[in-house]
DRENDO-1510 file (C-alpha; in Angstrom, 1 decimal, always signed):
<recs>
REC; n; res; u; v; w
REC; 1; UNK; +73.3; -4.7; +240.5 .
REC; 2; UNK; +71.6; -1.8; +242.2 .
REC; 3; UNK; +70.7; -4.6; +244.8 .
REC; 4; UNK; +74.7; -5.2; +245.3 .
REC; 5; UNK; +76.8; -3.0; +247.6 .
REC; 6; UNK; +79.8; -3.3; +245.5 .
REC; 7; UNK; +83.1; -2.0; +246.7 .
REC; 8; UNK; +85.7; -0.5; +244.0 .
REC; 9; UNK; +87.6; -4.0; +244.1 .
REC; 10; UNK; +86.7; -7.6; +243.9 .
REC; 11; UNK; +89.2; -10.2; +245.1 .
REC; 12; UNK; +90.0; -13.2; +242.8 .
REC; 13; UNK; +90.6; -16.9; +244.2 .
REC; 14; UNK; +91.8; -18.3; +240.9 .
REC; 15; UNK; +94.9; -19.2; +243.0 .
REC; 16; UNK; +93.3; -21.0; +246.2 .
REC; 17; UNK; +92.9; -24.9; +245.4 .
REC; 18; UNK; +95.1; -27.2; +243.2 .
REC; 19; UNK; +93.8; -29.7; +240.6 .
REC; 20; UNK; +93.2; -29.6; +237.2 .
REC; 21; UNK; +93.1; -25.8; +236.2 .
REC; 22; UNK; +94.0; -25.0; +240.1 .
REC; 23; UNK; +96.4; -22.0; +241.2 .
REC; 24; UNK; +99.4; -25.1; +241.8 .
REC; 25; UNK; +99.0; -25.3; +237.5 .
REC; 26; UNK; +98.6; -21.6; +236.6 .
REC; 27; UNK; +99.9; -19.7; +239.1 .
REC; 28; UNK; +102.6; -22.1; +240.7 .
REC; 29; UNK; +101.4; -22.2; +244.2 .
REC; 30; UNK; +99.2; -24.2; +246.6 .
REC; 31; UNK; +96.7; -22.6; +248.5 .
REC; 32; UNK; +94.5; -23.9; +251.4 .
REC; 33; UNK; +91.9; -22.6; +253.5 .
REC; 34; UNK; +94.2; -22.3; +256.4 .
REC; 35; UNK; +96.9; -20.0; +254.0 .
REC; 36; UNK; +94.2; -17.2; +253.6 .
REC; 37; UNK; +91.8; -17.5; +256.5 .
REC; 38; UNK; +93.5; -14.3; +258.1 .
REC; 39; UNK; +93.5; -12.6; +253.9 .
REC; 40; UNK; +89.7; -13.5; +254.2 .
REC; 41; UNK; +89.3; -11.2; +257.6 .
REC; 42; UNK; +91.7; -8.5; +256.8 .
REC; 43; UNK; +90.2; -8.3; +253.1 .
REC; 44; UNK; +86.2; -7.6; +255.3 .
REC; 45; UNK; +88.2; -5.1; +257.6 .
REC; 46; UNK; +89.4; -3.0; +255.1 .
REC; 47; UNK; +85.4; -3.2; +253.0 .
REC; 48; UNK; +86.1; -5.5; +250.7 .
REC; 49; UNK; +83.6; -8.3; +250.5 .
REC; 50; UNK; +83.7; -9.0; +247.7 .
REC; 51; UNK; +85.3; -12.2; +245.6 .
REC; 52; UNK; +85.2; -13.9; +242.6 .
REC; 53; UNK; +85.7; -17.6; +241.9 .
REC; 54; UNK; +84.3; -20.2; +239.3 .
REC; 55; UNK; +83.7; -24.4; +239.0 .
REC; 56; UNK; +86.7; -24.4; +236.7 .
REC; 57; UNK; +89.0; -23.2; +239.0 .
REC; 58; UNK; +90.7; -26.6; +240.3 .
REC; 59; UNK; +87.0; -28.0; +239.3 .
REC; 60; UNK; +85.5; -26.9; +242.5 .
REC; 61; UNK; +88.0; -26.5; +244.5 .
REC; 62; UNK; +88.6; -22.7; +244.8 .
REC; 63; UNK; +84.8; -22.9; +245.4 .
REC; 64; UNK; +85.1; -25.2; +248.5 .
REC; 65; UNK; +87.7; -22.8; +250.3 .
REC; 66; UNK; +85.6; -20.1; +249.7 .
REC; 67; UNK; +82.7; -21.9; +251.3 .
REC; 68; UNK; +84.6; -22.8; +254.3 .
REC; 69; UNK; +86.0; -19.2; +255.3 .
REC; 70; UNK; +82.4; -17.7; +254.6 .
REC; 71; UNK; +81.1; -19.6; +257.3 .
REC; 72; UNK; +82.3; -17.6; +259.9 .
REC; 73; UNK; +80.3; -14.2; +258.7 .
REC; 74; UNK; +77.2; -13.1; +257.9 .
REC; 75; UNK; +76.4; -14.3; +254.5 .
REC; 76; UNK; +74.6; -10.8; +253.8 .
REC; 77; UNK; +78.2; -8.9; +254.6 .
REC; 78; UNK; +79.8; -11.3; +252.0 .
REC; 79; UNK; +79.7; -10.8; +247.7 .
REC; 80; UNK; +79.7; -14.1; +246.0 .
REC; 81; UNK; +80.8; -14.1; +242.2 .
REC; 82; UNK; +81.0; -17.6; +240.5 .
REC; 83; UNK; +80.3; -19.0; +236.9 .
REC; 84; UNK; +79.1; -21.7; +234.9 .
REC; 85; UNK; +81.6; -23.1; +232.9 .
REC; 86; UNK; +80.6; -24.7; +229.5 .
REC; 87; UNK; +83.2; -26.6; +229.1 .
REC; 88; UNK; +82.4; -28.6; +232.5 .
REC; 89; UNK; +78.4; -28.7; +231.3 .
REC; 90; UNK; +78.7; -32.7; +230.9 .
REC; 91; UNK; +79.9; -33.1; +234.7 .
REC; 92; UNK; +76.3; -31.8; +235.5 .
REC; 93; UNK; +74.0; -33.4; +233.0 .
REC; 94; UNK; +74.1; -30.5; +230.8 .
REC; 95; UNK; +72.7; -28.1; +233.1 .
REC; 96; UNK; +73.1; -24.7; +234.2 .
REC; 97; UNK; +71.0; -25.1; +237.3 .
REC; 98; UNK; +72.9; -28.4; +238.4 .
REC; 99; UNK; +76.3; -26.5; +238.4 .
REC; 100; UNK; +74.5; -23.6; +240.4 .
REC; 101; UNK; +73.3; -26.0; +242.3 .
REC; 102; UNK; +76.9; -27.5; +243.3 .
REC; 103; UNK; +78.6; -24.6; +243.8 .
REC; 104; UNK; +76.0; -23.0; +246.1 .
REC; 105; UNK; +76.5; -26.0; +248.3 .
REC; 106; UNK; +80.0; -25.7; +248.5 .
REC; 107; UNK; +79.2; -21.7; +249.7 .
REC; 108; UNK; +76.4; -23.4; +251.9 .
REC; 109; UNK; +74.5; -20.3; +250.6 .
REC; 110; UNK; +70.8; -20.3; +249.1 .
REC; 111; UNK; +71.8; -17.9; +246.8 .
REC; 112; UNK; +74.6; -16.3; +244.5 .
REC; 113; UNK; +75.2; -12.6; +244.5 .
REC; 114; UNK; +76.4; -12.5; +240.9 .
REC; 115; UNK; +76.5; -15.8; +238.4 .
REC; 116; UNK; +78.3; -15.9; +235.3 .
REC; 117; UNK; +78.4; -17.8; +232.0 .
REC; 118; UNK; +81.9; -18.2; +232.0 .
REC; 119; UNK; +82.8; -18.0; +228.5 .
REC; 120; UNK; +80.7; -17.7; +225.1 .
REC; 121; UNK; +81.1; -21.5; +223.7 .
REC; 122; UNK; +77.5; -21.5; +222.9 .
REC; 123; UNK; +75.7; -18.3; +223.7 .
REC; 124; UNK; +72.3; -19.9; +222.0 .
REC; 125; UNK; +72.7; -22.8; +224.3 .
REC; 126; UNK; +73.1; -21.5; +227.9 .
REC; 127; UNK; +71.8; -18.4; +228.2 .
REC; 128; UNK; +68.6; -18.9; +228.7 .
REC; 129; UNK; +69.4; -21.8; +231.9 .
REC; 130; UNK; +70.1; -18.1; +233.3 .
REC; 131; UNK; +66.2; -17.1; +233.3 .
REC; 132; UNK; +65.1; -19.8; +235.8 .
REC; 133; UNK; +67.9; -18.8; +238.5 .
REC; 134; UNK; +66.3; -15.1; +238.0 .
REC; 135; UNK; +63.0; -15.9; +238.2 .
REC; 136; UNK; +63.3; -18.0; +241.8 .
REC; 137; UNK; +66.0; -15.8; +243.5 .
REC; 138; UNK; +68.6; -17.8; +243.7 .
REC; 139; UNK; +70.8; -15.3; +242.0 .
REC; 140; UNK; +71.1; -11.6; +242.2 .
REC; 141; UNK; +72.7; -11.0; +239.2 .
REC; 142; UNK; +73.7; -12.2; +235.9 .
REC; 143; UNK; +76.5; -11.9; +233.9 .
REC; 144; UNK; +79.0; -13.0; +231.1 .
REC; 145; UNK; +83.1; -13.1; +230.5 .
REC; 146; UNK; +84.9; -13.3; +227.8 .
REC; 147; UNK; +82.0; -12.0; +225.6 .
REC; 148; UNK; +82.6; -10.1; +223.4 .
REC; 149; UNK; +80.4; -6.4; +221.8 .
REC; 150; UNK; +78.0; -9.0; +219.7 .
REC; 151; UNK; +77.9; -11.8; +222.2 .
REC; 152; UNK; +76.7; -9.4; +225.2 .
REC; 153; UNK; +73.9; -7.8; +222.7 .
REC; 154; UNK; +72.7; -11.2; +221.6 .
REC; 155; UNK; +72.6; -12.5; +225.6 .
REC; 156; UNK; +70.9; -9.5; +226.2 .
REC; 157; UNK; +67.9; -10.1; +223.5 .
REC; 158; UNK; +67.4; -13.6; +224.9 .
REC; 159; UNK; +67.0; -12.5; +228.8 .
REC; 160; UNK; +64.7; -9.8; +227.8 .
REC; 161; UNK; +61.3; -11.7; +226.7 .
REC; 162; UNK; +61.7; -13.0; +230.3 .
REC; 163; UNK; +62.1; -9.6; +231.6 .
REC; 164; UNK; +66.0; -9.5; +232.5 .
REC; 165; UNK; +69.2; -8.0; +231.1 .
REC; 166; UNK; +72.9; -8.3; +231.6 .
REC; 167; UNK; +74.2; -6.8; +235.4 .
REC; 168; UNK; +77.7; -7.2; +234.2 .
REC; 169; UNK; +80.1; -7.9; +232.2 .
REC; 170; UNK; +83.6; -9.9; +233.3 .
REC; 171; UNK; +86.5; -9.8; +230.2 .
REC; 172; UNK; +90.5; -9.4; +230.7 .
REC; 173; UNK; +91.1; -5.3; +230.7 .
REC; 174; UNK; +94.9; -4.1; +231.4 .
REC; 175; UNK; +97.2; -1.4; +230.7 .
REC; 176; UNK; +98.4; -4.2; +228.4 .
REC; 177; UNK; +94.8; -5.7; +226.9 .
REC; 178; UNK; +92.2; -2.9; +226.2 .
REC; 179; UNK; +90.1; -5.0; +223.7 .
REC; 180; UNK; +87.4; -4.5; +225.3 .
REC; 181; UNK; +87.5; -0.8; +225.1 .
REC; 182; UNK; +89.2; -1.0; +221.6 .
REC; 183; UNK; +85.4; -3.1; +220.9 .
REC; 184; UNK; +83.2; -0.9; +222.3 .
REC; 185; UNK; +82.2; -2.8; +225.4 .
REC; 186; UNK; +83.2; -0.7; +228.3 .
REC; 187; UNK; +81.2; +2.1; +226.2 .
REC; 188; UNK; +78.2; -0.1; +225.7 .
REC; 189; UNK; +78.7; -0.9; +229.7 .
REC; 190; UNK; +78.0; +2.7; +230.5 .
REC; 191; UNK; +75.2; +3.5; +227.9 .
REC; 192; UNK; +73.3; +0.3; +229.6 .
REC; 193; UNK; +73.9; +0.4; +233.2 .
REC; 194; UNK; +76.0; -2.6; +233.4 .
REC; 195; UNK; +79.5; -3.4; +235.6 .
REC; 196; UNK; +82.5; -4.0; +233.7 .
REC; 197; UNK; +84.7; -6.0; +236.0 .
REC; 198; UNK; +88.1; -6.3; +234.5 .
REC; 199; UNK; +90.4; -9.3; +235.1 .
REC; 200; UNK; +94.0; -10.1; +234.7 .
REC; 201; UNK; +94.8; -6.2; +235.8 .
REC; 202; UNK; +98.2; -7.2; +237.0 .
REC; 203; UNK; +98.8; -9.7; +234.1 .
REC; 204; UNK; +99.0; -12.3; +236.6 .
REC; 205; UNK; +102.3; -10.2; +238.5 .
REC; 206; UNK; +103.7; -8.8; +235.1 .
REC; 207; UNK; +102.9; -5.3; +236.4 .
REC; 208; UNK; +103.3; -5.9; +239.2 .
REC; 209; UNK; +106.5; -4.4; +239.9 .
REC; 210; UNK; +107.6; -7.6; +241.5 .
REC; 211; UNK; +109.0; -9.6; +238.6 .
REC; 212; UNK; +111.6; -8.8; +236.1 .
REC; 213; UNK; +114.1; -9.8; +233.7 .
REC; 214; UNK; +116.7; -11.1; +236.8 .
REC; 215; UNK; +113.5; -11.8; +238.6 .
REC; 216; UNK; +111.7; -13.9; +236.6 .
REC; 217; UNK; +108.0; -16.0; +237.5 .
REC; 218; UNK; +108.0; -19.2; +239.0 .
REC; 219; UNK; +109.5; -21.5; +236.2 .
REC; 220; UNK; +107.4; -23.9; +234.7 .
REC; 221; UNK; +104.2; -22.4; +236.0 .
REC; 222; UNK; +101.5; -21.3; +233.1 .
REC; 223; UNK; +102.4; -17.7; +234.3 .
REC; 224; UNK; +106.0; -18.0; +234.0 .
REC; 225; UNK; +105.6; -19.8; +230.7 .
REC; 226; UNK; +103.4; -16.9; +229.3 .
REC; 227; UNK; +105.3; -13.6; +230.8 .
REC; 228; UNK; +108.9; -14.3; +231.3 .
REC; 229; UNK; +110.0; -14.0; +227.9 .
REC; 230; UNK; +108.1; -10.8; +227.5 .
REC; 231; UNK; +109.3; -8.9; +230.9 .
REC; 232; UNK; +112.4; -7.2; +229.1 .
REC; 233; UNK; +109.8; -5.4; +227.2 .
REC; 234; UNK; +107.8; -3.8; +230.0 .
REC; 235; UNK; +110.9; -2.6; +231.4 .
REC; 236; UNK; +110.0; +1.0; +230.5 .
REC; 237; UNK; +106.5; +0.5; +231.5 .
REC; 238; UNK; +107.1; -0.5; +234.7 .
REC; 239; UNK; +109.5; +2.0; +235.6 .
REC; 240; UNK; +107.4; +4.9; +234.8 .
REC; 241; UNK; +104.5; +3.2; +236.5 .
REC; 242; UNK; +107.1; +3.1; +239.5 .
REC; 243; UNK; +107.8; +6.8; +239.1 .
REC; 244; UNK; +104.2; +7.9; +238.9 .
REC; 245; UNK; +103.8; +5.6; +241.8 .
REC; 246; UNK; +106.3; +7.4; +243.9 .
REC; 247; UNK; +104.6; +10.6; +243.6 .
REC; 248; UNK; +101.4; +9.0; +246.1 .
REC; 249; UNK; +103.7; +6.6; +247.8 .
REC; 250; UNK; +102.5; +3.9; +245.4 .
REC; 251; UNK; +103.7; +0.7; +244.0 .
REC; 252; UNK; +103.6; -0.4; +240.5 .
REC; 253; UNK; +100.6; -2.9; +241.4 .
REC; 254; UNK; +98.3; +0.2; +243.3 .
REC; 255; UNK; +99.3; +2.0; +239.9 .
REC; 256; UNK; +98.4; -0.5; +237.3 .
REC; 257; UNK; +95.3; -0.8; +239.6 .
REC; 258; UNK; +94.3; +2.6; +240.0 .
REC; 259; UNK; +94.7; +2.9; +236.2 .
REC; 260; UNK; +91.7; +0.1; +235.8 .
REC; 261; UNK; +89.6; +2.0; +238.2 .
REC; 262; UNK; +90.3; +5.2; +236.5 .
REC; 263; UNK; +88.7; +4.0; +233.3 .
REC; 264; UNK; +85.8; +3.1; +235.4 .
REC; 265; UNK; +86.3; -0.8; +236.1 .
REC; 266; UNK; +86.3; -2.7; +238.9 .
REC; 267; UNK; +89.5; -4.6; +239.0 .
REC; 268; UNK; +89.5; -8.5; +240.1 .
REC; 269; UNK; +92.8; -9.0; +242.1 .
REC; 270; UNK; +93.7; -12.2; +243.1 .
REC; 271; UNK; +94.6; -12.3; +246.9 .
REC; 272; UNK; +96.7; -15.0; +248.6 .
REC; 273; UNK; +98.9; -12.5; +251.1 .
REC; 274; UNK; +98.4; -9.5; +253.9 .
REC; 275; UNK; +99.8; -7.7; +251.7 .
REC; 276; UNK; +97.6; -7.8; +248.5 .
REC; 277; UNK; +94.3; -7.1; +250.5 .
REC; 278; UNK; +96.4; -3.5; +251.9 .
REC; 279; UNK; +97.6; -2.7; +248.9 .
REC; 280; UNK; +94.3; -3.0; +247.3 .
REC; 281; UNK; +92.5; -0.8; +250.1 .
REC; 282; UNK; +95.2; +1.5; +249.3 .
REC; 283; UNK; +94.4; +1.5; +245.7 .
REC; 284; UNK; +90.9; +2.5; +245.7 .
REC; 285; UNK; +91.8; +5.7; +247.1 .
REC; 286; UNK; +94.7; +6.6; +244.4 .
REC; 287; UNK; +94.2; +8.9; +241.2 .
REC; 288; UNK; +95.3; +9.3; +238.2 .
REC; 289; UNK; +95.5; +12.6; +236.0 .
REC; 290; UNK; +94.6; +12.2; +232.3 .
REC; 291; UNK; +97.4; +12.9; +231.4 .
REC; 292; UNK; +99.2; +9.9; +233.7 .
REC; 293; UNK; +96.7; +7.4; +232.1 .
REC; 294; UNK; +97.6; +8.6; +228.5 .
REC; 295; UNK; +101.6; +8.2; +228.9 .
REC; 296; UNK; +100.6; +4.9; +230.8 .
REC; 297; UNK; +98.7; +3.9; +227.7 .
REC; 298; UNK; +101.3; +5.0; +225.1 .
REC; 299; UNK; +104.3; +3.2; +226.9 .
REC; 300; UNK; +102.0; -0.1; +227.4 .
REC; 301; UNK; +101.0; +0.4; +223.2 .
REC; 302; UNK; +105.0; +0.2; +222.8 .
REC; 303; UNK; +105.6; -2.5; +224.6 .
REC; 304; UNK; +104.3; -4.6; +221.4 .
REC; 305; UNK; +103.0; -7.3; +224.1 .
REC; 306; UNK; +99.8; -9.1; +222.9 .
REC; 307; UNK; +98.8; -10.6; +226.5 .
REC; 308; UNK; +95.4; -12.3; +225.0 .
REC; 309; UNK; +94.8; -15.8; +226.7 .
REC; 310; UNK; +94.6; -18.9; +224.9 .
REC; 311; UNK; +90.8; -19.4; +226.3 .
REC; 312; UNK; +89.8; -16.0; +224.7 .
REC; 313; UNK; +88.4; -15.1; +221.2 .
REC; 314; UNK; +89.0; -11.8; +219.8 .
REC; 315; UNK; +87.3; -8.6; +220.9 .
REC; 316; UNK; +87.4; -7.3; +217.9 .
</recs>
């Protein structure tokens, strides 16, 4: 990662593309290229280059937007984060390199800034169709999500005959998920030099400040169906999030954000509006006091909200 000019934000395209796991099923919206051409430029004015996709997401399709705004800049300005996906291992013969493969052609790129195994389905299995990517340059880095403590340590033994390690690490972290820190990772982050980049820091809008009990999530969406009956509980969160926020002209989302950086993360946002690329520029120059963070923690403890996905194994 010391080859990656990172800023203290990545941008998530989750949402951009429809299809089977595509932002029209989970998040209730259809995004094209043309909808976030202008997020794409405002996101490189304000220094963040950075963005995060995978094959799953609408099975290429996130991918393919991607590819077509990057080829108006510099590929050099531009980080590239995507991920094989297990799961989709048939559609390309098995193979980590073929997957590569197809999603670096959708980037029209010769190489991937950071590449991920996407999930932990079968660590014996895949990790090592990581070495050859290393070994010819196509990637920069390497990296897992939804790992967890003894799953990162065992990837980490079979990269290093080869001469490689873990760059990063990519697993849900929230005011409302800390597994991850509850397991040890983010420590065993710091002590080895790797990136923990957290996910799902909003809860997919929960704290966002935007949605509530009267103002509920898209209905029928996978969002709306997993948060709506749990917003009267982070009623109390929210609002002293709101009130902290106030204090730095903040909303709830800079808040919840600048809590993830605070604990030395860097946030994945998802970006499909103006808006979200300012309001994450704005975020990376908040700060929290210790004592902020704590009450933060203590309120989000109460809320009694277990926001683990359905794709992810325990932490601990």
């Amino acid at each position: 990662m010391e080859n990656i000019s990172l800023p203290k934000i990545m941008l998530g395209t989750w949402s951009w593309g429809g299809g089977l796991y595509g932002g029209d099923q989970v998040f209730g919206n259809s995004i094209s290229a043309k909808d976030v051409k202008e997020v794409f430029k405002v996101a490189l004015e304000n220094g963040l280059n950075a963005f995060d996709t995978a094959t799953a997401y609408g099975l290429g399709a996130s991918e393919a937007i991607l590819g077509e705004l990057m080829r108006d800049y510099n590929r050099t300005d531009l980080v590239i984060s995507t991920k094989f996906t297990p799961q989709l291992a048939e559609m390309y013969d098995n193979s980590v390199e073929k997957m590569f493969n197809a999603s670096a052609a959708r980037f029209n790129t010769d190489y991937i800034d950071i590449y991920w195994i996407h999930n932990p389905s079968d660590v014996e299995r895949w990790t090592s169709g990581l070495i050859p990517l290393l070994k010819a340059g196509k990637v920069k880095a390497v990296g897992v999500s939804n790992h967890n403590l003894a799953q990162i340590k065992r990837v980490n033994e079979i990269l290093a005959p080869a001469g490689f390690k873990i760059d990063a690490v990519q697993n849900h972290f929230s005011l409302l998920y800390r597994a991850s820190e509850d397991a040890g990772i983010l420590d065993y982050c710091k002590q080895n030099g790797i990136v923990f980049f957290a996910y799902m820091t909003l809860e997919q809008g929960a704290l966002s400040g935007k949605y509530s009990p009267e103002n509920p999530m898209p209905i029928g969406s996978g969002r709306g169906d997993t948060y709506n009956k749990v917003l009267p509980q982070l009623v109390k969160l929210t609002d002293k999030m709101r009130a902290i926020g106030e204090k730095q002209a903040a909303s709830v989302a800079q808040i919840a954000v600048a809590y993830a950086i605070a604990k030395g993360t860097v946030p994945i946002l998802g970006a499909t509006k103006l808006h979200h690329v300012t309001d994450a520029a704005k975020a990376m120059k908040l700060n929290l006091s210790a004592d902020e963070a704590a009450e933060l923690e203590r309120l989000a403890k109460e809320t009694g909200v277990d926001t683990r996905g359905a794709w992810e194994n325990p932490m601990v």
